[in-house]
ROMILO-334994 format. One record per residue (C-alpha): residue number from 0; residue in three letters; x, y, z. Coordinates in nm, 4 decimals, always signed. Layout:
<pts>
+-----+-----+----------+----------+----------+
|   i |  aa |       px |       py |       pz |
+-----+-----+----------+----------+----------+
| NUM | Ala |        X |        Y |        Z |
...
+-----+-----+----------+----------+----------+
</pts>
This chain:
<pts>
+-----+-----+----------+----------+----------+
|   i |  aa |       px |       py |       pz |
+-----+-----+----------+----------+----------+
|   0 | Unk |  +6.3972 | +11.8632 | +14.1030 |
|   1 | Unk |  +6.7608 | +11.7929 | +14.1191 |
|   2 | Unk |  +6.8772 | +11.4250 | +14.1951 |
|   3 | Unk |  +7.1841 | +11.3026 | +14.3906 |
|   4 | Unk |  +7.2661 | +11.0281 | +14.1181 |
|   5 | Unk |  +7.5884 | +10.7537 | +14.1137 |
|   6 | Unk |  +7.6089 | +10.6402 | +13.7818 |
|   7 | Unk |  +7.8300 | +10.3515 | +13.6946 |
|   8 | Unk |  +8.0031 | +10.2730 | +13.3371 |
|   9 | Unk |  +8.1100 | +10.5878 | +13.1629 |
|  10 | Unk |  +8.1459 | +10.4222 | +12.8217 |
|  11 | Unk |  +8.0578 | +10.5236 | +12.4506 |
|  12 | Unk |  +7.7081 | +10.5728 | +12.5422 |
|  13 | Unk |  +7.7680 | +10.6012 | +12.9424 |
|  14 | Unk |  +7.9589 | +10.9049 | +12.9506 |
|  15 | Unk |  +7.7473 | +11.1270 | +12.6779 |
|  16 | Unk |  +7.4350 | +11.0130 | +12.8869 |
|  17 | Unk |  +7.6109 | +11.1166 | +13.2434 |
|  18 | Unk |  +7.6707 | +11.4589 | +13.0772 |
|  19 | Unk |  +7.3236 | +11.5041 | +13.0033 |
|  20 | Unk |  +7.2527 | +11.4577 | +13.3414 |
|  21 | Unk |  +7.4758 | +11.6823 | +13.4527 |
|  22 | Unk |  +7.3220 | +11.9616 | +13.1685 |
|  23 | Unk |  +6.9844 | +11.9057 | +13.3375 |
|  24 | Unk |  +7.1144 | +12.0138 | +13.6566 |
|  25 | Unk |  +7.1374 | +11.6623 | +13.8714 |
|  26 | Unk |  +7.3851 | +11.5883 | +14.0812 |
|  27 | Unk |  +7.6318 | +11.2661 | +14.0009 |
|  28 | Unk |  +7.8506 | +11.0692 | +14.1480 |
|  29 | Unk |  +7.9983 | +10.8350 | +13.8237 |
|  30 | Unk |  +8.2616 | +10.5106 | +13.8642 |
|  31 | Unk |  +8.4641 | +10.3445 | +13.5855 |
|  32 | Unk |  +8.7083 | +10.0994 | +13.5928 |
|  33 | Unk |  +8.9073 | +10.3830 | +13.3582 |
|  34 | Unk |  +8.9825 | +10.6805 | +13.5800 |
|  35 | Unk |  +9.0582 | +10.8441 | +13.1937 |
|  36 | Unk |  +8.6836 | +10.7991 | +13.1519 |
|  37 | Unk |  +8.5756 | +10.9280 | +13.5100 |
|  38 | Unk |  +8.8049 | +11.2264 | +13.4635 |
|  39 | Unk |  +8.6083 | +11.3416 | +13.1592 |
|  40 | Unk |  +8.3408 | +11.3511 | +13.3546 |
|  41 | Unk |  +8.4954 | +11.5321 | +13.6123 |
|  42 | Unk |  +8.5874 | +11.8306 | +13.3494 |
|  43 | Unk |  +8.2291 | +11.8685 | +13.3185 |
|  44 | Unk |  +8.1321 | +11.9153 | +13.6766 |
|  45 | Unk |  +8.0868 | +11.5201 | +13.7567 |
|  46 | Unk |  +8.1918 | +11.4397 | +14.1271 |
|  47 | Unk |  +8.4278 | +11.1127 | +14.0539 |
|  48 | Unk |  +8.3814 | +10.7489 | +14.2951 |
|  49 | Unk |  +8.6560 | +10.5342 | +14.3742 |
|  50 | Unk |  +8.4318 | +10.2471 | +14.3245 |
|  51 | Unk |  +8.1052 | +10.1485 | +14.2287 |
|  52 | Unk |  +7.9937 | +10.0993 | +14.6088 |
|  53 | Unk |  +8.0890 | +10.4247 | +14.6634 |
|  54 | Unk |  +7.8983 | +10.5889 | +14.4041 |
|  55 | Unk |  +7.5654 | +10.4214 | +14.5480 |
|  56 | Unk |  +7.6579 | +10.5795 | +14.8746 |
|  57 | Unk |  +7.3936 | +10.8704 | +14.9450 |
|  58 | Unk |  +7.2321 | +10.8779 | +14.6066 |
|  59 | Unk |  +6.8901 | +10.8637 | +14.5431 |
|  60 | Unk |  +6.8852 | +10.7213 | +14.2002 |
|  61 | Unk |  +7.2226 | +10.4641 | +14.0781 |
|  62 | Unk |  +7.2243 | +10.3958 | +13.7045 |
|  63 | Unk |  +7.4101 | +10.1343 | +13.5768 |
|  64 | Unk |  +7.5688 | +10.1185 | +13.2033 |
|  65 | Unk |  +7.7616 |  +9.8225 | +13.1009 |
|  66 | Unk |  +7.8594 |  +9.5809 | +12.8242 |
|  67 | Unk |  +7.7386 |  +9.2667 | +12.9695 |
|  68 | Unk |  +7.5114 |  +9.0429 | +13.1728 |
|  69 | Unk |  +7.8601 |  +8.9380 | +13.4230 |
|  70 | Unk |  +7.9283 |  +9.3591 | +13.4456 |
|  71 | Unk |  +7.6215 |  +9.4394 | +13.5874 |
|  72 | Unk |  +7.5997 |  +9.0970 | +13.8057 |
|  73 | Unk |  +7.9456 |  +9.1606 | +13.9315 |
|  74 | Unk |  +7.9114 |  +9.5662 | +13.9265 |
|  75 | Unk |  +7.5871 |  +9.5164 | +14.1739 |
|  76 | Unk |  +7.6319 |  +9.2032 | +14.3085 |
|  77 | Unk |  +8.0046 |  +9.1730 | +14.3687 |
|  78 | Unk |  +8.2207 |  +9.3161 | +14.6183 |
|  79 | Unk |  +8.2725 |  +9.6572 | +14.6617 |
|  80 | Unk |  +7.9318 |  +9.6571 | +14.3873 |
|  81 | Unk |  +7.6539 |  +9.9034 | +14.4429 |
|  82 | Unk |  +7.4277 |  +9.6388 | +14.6446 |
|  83 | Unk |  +7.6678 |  +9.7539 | +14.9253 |
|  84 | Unk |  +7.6407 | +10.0900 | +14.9519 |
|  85 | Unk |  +7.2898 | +10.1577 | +14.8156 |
|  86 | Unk |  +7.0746 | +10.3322 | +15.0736 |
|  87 | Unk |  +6.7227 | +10.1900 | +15.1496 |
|  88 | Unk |  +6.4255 | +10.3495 | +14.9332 |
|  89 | Unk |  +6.6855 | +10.4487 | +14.6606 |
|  90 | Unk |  +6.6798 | +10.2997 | +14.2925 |
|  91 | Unk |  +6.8704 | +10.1357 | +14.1252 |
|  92 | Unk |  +6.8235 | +10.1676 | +13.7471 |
|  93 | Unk |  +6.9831 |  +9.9863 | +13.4664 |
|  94 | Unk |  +7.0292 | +10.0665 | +13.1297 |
|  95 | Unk |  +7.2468 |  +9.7898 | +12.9692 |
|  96 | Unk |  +7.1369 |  +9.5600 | +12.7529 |
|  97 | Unk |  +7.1300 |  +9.1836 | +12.9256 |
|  98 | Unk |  +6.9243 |  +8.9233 | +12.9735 |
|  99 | Unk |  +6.5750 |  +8.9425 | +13.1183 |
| 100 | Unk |  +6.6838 |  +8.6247 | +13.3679 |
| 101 | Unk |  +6.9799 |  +8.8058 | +13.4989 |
| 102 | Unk |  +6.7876 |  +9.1436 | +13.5202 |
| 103 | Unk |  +6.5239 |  +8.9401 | +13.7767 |
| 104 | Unk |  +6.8039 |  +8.7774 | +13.9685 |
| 105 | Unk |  +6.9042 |  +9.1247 | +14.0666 |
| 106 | Unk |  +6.6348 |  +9.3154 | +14.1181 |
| 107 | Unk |  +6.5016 |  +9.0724 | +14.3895 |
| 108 | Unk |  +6.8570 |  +9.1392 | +14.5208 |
| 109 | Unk |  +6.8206 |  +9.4750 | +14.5271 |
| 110 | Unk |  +6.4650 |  +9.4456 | +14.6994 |
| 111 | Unk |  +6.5753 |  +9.2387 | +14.9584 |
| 112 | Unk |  +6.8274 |  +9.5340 | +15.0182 |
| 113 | Unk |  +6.4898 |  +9.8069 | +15.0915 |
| 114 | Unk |  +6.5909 |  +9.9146 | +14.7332 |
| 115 | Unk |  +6.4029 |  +9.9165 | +14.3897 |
| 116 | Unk |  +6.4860 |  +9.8732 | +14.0438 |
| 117 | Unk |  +6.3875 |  +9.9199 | +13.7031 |
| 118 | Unk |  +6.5513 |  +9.7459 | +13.3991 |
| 119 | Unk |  +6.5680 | +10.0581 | +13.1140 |
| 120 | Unk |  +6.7387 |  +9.9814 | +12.8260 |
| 121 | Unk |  +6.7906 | +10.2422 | +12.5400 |
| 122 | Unk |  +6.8061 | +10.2238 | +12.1584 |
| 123 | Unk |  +6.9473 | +10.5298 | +11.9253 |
| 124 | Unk |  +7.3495 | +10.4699 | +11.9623 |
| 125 | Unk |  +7.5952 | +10.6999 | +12.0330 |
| 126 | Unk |  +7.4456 | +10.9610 | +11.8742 |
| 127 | Unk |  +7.1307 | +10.9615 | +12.0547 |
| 128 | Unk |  +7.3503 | +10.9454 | +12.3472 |
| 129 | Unk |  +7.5274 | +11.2975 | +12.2675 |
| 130 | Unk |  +7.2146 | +11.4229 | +12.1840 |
| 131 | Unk |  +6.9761 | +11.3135 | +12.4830 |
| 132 | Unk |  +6.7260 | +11.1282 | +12.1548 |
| 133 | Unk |  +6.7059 | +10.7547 | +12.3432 |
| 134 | Unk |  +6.4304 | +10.5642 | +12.3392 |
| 135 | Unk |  +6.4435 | +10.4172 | +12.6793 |
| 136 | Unk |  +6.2848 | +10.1142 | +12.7144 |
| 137 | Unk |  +6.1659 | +10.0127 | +13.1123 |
| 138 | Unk |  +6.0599 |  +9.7553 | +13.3126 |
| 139 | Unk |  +5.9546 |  +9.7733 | +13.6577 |
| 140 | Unk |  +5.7067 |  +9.9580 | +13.8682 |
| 141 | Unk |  +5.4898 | +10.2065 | +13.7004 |
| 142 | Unk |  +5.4660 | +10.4621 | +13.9753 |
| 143 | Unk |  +5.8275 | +10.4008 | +14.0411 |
| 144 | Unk |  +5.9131 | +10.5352 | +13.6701 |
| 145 | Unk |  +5.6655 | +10.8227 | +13.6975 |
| 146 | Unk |  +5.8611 | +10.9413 | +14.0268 |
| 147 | Unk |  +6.1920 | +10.9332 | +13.7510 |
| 148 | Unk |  +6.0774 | +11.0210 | +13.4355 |
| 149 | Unk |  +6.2740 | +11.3869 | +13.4896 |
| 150 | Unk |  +6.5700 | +11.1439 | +13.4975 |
| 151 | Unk |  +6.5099 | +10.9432 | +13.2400 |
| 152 | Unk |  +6.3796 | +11.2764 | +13.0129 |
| 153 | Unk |  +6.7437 | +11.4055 | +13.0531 |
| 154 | Unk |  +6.8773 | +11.0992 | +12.8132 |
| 155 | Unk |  +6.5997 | +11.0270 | +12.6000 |
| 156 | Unk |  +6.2683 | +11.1881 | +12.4187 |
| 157 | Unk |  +6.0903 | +10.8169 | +12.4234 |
| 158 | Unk |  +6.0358 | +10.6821 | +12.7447 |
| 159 | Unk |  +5.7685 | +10.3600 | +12.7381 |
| 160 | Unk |  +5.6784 | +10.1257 | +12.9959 |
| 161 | Unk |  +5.6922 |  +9.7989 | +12.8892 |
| 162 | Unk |  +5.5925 |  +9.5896 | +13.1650 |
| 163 | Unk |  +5.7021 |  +9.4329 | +13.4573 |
| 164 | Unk |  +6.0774 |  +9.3776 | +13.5552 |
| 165 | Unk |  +6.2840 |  +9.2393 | +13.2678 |
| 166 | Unk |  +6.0059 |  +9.3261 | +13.0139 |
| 167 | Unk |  +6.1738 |  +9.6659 | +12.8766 |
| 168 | Unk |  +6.4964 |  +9.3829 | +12.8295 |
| 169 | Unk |  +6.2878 |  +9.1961 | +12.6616 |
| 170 | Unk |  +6.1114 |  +9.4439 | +12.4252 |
| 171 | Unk |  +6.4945 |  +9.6111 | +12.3833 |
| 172 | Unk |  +6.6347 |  +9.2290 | +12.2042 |
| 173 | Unk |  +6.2828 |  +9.2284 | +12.0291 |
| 174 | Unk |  +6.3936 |  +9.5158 | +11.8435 |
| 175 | Unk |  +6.7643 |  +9.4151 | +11.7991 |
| 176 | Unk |  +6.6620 |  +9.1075 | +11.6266 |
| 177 | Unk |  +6.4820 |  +9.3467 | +11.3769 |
| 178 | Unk |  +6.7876 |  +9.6042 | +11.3373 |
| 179 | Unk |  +7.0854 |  +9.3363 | +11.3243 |
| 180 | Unk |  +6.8771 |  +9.1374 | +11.0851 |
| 181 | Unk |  +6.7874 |  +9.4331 | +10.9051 |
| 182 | Unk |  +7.1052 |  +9.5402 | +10.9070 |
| 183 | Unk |  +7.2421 |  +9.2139 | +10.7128 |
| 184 | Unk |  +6.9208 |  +9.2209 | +10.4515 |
| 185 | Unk |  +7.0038 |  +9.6132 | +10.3393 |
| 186 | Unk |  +7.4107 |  +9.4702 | +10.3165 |
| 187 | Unk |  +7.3289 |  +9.2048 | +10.1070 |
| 188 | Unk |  +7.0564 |  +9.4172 |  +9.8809 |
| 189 | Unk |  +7.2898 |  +9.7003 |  +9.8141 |
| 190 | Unk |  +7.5708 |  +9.4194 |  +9.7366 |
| 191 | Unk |  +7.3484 |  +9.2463 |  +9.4576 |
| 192 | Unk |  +7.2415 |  +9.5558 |  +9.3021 |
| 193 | Unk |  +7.5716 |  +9.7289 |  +9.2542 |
| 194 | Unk |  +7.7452 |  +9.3692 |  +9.1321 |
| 195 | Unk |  +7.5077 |  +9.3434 |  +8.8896 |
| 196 | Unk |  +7.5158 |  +9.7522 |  +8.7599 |
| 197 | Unk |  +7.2512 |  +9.9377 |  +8.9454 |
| 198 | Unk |  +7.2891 | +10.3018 |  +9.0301 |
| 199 | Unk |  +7.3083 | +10.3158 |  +9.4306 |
| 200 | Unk |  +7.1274 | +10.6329 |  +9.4483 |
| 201 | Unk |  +6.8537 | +10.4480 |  +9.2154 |
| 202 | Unk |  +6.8565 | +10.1647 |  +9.4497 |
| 203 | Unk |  +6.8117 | +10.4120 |  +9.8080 |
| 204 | Unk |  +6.5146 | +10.6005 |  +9.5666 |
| 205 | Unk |  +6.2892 | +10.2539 |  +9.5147 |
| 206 | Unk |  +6.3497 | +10.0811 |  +9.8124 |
| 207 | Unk |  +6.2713 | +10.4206 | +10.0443 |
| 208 | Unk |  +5.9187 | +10.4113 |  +9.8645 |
| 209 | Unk |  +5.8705 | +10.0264 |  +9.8616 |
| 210 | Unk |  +5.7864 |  +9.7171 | +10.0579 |
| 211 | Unk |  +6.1688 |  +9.7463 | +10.1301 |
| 212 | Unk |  +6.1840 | +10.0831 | +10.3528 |
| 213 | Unk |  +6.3796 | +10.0272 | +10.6829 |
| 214 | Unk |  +6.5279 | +10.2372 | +10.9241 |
| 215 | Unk |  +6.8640 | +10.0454 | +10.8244 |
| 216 | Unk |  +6.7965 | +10.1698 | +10.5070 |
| 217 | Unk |  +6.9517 | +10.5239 | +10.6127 |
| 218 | Unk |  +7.2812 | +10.3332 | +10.7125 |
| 219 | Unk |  +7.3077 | +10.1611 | +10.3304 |
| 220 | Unk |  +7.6929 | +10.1024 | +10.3426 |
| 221 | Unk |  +7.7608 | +10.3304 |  +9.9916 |
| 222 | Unk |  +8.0058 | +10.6296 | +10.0763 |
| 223 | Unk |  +7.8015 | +10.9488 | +10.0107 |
| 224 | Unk |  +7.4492 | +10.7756 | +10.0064 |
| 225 | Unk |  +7.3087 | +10.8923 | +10.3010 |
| 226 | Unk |  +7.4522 | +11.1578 | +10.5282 |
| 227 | Unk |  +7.4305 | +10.9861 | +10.8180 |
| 228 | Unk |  +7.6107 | +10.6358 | +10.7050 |
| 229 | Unk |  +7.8852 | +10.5595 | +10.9103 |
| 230 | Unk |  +8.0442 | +10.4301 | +10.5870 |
| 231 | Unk |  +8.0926 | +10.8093 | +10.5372 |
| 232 | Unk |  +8.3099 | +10.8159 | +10.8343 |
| 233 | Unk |  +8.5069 | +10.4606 | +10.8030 |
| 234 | Unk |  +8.2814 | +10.3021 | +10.9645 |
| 235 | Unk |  +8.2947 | +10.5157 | +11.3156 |
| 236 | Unk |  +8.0492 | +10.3198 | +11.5518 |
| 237 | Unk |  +7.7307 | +10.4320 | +11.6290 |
| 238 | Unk |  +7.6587 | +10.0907 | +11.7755 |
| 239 | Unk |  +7.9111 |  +9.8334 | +11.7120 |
| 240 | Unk |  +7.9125 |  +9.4982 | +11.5676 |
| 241 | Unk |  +8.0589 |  +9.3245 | +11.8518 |
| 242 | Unk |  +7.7556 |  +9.4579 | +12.0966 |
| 243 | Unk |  +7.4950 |  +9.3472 | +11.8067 |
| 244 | Unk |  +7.6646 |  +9.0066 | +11.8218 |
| 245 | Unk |  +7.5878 |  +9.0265 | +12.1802 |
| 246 | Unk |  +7.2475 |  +9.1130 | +12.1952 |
| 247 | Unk |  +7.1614 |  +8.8955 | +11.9324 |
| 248 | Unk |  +7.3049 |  +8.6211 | +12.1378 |
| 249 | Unk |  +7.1237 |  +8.7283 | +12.4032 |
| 250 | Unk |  +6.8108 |  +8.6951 | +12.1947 |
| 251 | Unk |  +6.8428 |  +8.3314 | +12.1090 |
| 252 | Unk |  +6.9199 |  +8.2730 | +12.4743 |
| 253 | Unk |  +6.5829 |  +8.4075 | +12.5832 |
| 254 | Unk |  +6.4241 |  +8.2289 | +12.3384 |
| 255 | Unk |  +6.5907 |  +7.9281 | +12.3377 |
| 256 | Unk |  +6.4644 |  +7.9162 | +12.7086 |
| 257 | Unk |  +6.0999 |  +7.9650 | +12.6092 |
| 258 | Unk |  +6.1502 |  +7.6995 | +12.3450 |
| 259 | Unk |  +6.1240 |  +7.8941 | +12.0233 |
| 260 | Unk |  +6.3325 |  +7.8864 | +11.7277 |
| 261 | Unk |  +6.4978 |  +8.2069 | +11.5792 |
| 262 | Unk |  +6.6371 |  +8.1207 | +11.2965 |
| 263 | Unk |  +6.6954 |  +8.4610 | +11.0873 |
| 264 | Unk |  +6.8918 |  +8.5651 | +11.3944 |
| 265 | Unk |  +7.0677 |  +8.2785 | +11.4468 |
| 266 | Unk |  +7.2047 |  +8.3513 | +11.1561 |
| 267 | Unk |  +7.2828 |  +8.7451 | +11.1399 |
| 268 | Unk |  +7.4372 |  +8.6321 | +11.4872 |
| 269 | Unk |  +7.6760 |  +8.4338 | +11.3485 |
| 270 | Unk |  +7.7493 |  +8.6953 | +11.0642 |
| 271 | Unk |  +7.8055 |  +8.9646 | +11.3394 |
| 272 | Unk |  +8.0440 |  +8.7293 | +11.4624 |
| 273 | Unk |  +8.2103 |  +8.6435 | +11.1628 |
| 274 | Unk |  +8.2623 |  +9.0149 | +11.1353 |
| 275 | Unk |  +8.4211 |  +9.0379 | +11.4667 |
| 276 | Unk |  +8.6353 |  +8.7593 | +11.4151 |
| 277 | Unk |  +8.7294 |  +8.9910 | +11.0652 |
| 278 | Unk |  +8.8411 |  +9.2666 | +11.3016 |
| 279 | Unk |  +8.5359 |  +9.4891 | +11.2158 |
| 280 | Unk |  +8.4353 |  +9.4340 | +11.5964 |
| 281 | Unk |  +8.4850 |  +9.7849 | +11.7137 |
| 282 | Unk |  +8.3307 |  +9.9093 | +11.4106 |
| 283 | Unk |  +7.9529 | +10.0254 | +11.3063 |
| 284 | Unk |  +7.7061 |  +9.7236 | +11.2635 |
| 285 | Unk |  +7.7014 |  +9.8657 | +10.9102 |
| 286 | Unk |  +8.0860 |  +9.7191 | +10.8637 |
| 287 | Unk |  +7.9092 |  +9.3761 | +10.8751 |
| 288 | Unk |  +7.8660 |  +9.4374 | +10.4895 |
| 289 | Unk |  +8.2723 |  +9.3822 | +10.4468 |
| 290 | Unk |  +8.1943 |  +9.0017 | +10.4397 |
| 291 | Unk |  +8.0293 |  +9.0370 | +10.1349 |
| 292 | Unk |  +8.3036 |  +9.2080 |  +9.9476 |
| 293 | Unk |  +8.5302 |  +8.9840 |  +9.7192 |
| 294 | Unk |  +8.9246 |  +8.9295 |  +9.7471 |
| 295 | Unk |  +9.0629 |  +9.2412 |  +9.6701 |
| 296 | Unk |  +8.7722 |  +9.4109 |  +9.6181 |
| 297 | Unk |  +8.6194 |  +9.7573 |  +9.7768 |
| 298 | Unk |  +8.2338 |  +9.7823 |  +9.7635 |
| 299 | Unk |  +8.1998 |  +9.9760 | +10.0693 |
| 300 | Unk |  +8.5152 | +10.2082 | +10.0380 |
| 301 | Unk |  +8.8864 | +10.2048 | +10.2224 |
| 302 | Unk |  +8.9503 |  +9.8996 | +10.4600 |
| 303 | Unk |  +8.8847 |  +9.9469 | +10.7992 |
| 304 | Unk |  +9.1040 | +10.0280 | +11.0886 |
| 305 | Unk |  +9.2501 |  +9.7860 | +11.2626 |
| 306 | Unk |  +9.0420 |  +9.6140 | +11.5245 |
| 307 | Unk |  +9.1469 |  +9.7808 | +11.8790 |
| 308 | Unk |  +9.0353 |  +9.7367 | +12.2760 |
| 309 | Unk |  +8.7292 |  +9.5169 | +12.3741 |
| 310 | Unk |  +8.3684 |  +9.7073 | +12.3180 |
| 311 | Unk |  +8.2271 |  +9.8823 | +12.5826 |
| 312 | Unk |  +7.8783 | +10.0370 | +12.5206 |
+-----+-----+----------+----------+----------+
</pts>
């Protein structure tokens, strides 16, 4: 059945996943601080909100998708936030990538409100966005998901319940630690093999048969390589180095509070940053190999564009 839905944050992967929404025949209501964004939506059939109080207002189901722990604290919380005009019974369901603490802090907001929540999380970039391929990762109530996996199933093909509330954050920087340090291990492989003369296409054949194999692996920074490299389109983000220097950061935060030691991703989290501070930012993760390239020297094709705006997922 068709959903009445506000959804807030119409960003690189907000706005593909309110058009799927849309394409599944829901109903939405969507708020960005960019009325550029909003109006996209709008060309698609997307009712637009002058704020993100006003998208909660009458909708059964608000989704929230933003960069940062503060966004959906102040986005929620803050004045003029969804807390304020979210109707008892509805849910609120958010799908950024934060911390677990911050996740809890709201929901028992939102519960105090006669709302619920689920924390939902996704993994498969932009182009799982476009193409409705998530993995959606929740936390929360399991007969509350159940009553929204029609929802959900409009944005992603793998939907798993991961626990209670802050648990599908939690499994969601699990896996980032893998993929950003993953990310940094296939760089650095690809780097030492052509330096010292190996065939790239020689290198993708052993390692995609070997102890090696990754899902990184298909984003090997070597123009032509793989066809779905970003490298083979200057980089163009399919998740971008500044929101893997996030999450990562996230990572050792939530750890850090249980009192346990990461120290592979302390480290790809400072090389994320590094890259950032490069001006690969804005680009794919993938761009973190530039730091391994020499003065002068092109291992990974052209030089980037120029680092622009601040990421928003």
């Amino acid at each position: 059945m068709a959903k009445r839905i506000g959804f807030v944050g119409l960003g690189t992967m907000g706005l593909p996943m309110a058009r799927n929404l849309l394409r599944a025949g829901h109903r939405l209501r969507a708020f960005d601080l960019d009325p550029a964004r909003a109006r996209m939506l709008a060309d698609v059939g997307g009712a637009t909100a002058s704020s993100a109080c006003d998208a909660a207002r009458g909708a059964e189901v608000v989704i929230t998708m933003l960069p940062a722990s503060r966004h959906v604290e102040e986005a929620v919380l803050g004045s003029g936030g969804v807390l304020e005009g979210l109707e008892p019974g509805a849910t609120l369901v958010d799908m950024s990538t934060i911390d677990p603490a911050t996740t809890r802090r709201v929901e028992a907001a939102v519960r105090e409100r006669g709302a619920r929540m689920l924390d939902a999380p996704v993994s498969g970039g932009a182009i799982g966005a476009e193409r409705g391929t998530l993995t959606i990762m929740v936390g929360g109530d399991a007969e509350v998901l159940d009553q929204l996996r029609d929802v959900l199933a409009a944005m992603g093909t793998n939907i798993v319940h991961c626990g209670p509330i802050g648990l599908g954050e939690t499994v969601k920087l699990a896996n980032q630690i893998l993929g950003g340090t993953a990310m940094v291990a296939v760089a650095e492989a690809f780097a030492m093999g052509i330096r010292m003369g190996a065939d790239p296409r020689v290198l993708l054949n052993v390692i995609s048969q070997s102890t090696g194999n990754c899902w990184m692996l298909r984003q090997a920074p070597v123009p032509g390589l793989t066809e779905e490299a970003a490298v083979n389109r200057d980089f163009a983000p399919g998740f971008m180095v500044d929101l893997m220097h996030k999450d990562l950061g996230l990572a050792l935060q939530a750890a850090d509070e249980h009192g346990l030691p990461l120290t592979l991703t302390a480290v790809a989290h400072q090389l994320y940053g590094l890259a950032s501070r490069h001006g690969y930012g804005r680009l794919d993760v993938s761009a973190v190999a530039r730091l391994l390239e020499g003065p002068g020297e092109l291992l990974w094709g052209r030089p980037p564009a120029p680092p622009g705006r601040p990421v928003r997922p």
